[in-house]
N, C-alpha and C positions, 0 to 999 in steps of 0.2 A: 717727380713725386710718384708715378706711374709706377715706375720699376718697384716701389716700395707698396702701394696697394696690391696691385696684381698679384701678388704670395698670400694674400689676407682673404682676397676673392676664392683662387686655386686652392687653398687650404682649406677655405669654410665649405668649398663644394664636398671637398674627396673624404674631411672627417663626417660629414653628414650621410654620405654614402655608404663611406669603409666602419667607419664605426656605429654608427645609430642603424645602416641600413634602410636610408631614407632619401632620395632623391631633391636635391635643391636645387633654384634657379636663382638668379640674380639677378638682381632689378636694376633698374639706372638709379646709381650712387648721387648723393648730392652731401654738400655743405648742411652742416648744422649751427645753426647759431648757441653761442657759450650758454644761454641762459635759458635755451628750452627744455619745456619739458616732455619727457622720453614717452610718457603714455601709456607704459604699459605695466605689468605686475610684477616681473623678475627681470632683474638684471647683475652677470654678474661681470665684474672686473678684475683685471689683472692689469700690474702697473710695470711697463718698461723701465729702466734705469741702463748708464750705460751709454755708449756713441750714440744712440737713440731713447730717449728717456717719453714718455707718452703714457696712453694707456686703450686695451684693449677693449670692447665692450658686448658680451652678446645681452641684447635683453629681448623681451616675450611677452606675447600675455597667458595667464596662467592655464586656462585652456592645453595649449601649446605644449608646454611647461608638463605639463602631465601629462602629454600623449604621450612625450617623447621617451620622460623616466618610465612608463609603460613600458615600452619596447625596450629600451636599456635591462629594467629590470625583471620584466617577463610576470609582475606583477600589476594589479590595477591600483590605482591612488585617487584618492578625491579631491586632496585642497595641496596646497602649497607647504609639504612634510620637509623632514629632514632628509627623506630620497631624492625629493625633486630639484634640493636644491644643491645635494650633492652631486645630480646626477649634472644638472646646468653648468656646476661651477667647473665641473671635469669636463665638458662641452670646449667650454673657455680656456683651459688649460690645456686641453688638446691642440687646440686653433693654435696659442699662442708659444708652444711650445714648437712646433712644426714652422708655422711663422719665421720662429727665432734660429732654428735650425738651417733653415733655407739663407737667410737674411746674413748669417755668421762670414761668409767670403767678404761681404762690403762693412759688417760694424758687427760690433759685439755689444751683446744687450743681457739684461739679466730681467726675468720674469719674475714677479711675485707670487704667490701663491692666491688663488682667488678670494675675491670677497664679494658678499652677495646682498644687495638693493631687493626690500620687498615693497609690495606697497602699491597698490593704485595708481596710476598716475603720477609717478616718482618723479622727480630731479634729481641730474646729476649735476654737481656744479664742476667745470672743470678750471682747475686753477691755469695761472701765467694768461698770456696775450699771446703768447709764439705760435701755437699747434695750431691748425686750423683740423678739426672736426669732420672727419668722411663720415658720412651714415650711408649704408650700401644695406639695401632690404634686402633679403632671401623670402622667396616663396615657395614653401610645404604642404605637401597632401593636395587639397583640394583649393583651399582661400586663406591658410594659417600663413600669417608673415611674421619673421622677425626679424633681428637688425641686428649689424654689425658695426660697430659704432667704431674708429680709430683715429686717436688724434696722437701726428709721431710728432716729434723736435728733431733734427739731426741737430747733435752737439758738435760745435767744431771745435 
């Protein structure tokens, strides 16, 4: 299962650097149980399909969430816009897309196009019993975390 995180880890460092121009670090990954809740204000997804069928997850709190479209955008933003959360959901499709690219020697996968969870204290429910759940935090700036959430299937 390693050889298939490690691209999710490596990816989510080098888009946060090469594109946001923001340094991340990586926290010790753990299991997440199917039915908690993610806790924070933005999340967004993009769904695998494919020798690998899962789905990918960055989510944030909204804080976060609007430093980051900040920088992206070279504009300031207050609340949870339609910049923020385009700029999030292109975060995710960055990752996943780069993910998918590296991943293509051992299985071919097909990415969705983002969709994006608002809301306080969200759930996300994640359907089937197969996938087990990685949540791998990243830590930004000074104390901002957010999470990377992936739950793959290999389809045989």
């Amino acid at each position: 299962m390693e050889q298939y995180i490690k691209p999710f880890v490596e990816v989510c460092l080098n888009v946060f650097k090469d594109f946001i121009n923001v340094e991340a670090s990586a926290k010790t990954p753990y299991f997440l149980e199917k039915d908690s809740i993610v806790g924070n204000d933005i999340s967004s997804v993009i769904g695998l399909t494919g020798e690998a069928r899962g789905a990918v997850i960055v989510s944030m709190h909204e804080k976060l969430a609007i430093k980051l479209t900040d920088i992206l955008t070279g504009a300031p933003h207050t609340k949870l816009d339609d910049d923020v959360t385009d700029a999030i959901g292109e975060i995710v499709n960055i990752i996943a897309g780069n993910v998918k690219q590296r991943l293509e020697e051992s299985m071919r996968m097909v990415i969705s196009l983002p969709t994006i969870i608002q809301g306080s204290g969200h759930a996300i429910k994640w359907p089937g019993n197969q996938a087990r759940i990685l949540c791998i935090p990243f830590k930004v700036f000074e104390d901002d975390i957010f999470i990377l959430l992936v739950a793959i299937e290999i389809v045989q």
